[in-house]
C-alpha positions in Angstrom: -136.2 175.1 44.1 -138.6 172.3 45.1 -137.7 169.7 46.8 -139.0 166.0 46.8 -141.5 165.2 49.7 -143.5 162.2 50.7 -146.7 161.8 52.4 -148.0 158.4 54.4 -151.7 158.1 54.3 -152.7 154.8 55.9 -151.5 152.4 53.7 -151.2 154.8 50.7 -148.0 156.5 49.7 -148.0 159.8 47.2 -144.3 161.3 46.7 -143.8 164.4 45.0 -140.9 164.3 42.7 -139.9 167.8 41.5 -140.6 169.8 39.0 -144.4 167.6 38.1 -144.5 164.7 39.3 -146.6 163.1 42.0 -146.2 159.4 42.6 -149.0 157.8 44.7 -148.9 154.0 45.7 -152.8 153.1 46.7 -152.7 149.5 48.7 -156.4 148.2 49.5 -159.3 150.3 50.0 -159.2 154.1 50.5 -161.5 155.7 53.6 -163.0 158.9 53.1 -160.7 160.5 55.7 -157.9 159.4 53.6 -159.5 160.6 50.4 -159.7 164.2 52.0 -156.7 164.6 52.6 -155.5 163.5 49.1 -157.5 165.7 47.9 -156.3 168.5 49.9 -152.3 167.6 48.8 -153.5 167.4 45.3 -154.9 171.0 45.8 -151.7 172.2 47.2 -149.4 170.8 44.5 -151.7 171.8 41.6 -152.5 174.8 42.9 -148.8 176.2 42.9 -148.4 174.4 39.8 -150.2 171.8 37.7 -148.7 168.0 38.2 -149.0 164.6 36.7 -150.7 162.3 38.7 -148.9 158.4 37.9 -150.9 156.4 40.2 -149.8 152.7 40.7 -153.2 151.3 41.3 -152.2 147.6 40.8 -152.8 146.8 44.5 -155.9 148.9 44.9 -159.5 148.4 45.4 -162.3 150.1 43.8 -163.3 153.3 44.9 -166.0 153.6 47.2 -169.0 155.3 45.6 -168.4 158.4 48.7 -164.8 158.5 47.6 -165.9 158.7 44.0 -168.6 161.1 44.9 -166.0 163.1 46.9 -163.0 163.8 44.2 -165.3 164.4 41.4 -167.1 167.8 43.9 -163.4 168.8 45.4 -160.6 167.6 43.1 -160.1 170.5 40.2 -158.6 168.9 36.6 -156.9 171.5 35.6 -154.7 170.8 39.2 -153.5 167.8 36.8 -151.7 167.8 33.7 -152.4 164.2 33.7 -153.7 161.1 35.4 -151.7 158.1 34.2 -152.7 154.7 36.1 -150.1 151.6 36.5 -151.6 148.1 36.8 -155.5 149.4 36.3 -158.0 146.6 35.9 -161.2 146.7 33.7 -163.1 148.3 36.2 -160.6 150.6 37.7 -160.4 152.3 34.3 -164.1 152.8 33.8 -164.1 154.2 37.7 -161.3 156.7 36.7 -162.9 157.8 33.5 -166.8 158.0 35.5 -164.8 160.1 38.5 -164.1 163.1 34.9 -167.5 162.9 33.5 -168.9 163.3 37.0 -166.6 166.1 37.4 -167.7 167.1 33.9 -171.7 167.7 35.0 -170.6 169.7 37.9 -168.8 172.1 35.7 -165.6 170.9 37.8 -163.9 169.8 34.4 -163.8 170.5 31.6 -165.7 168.7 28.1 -162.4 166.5 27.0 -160.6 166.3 30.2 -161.4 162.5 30.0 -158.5 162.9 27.4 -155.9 163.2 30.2 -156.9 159.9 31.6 -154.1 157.3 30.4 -153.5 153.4 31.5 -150.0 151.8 31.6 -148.8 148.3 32.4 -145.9 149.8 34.7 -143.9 152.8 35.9 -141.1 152.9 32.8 -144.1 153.2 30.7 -145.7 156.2 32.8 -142.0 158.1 32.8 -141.8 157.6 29.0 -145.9 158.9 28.3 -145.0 162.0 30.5 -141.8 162.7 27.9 -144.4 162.1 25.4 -147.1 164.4 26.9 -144.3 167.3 27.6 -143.1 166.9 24.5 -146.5 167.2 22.9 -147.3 170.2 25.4 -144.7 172.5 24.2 -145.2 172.1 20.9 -148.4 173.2 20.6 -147.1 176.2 23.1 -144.4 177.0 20.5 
């Protein structure tokens, strides 16, 4: 059985909540180093088994263009079932769709993965759209 654990990453939190779930609070601006090492817990989680990524972003700066340049050549999609933003500005959503078609041109994702990108006003929201995306997931398994 999993078990819940949390990782503190500068001023960043991400919290894995068993079975899929990986919470991450981003506060301010995100280093390189820190990005890294995201990146490398999002490779453990999603390679054992794919996760959805709810990512309160409300308090966040933009991505550096490394950053950017970084998750789009080491992050895989199909580690993620989903990546669901809380509190994304105009700009944060363009970023978060630009990281997948980056990704898309390296061959690291997939044509349509942009599809997995969602936006939500706040965490309720996020719980309910994952009901909504398992729901829609194993109906098109059954």
């Amino acid at each position: 059985m999993e078990k819940q654990r949390e990782w503190r990453i500068g001023a960043h939190v991400l919290r894995f909540e068993p079975p899929d779930i990986l919470w991450g609070e981003y506060r301010g601006e995100i280093s390189l180093a820190e990005m890294t090492l995201m990146v490398d817990i999002y490779g453990e989680l999603g390679r054992a088994r794919p996760f959805f990524l709810v990512g309160d972003i409300t308090e966040s700066a933009l991505l550096s263009a490394e950053c950017r340049v970084y998750l789009s050549e080491h992050a895989e999609s199909e580690w993620v079932q989903a990546f669901i933003y809380v509190g994304a500005r105009l700009a944060h959503k363009a970023v978060a769709k630009g990281i997948l078609l980056a990704a898309q041109l390296t061959g690291r994702a997939e044509e349509g993965d942009v599809a997995k990108v969602h936006f939500v006003a706040t965490k309720a929201q996020a719980r309910e759209l994952i009901l909504q995306l398992r729901s829609r997931h194993s109906s098109k398994v059954a």
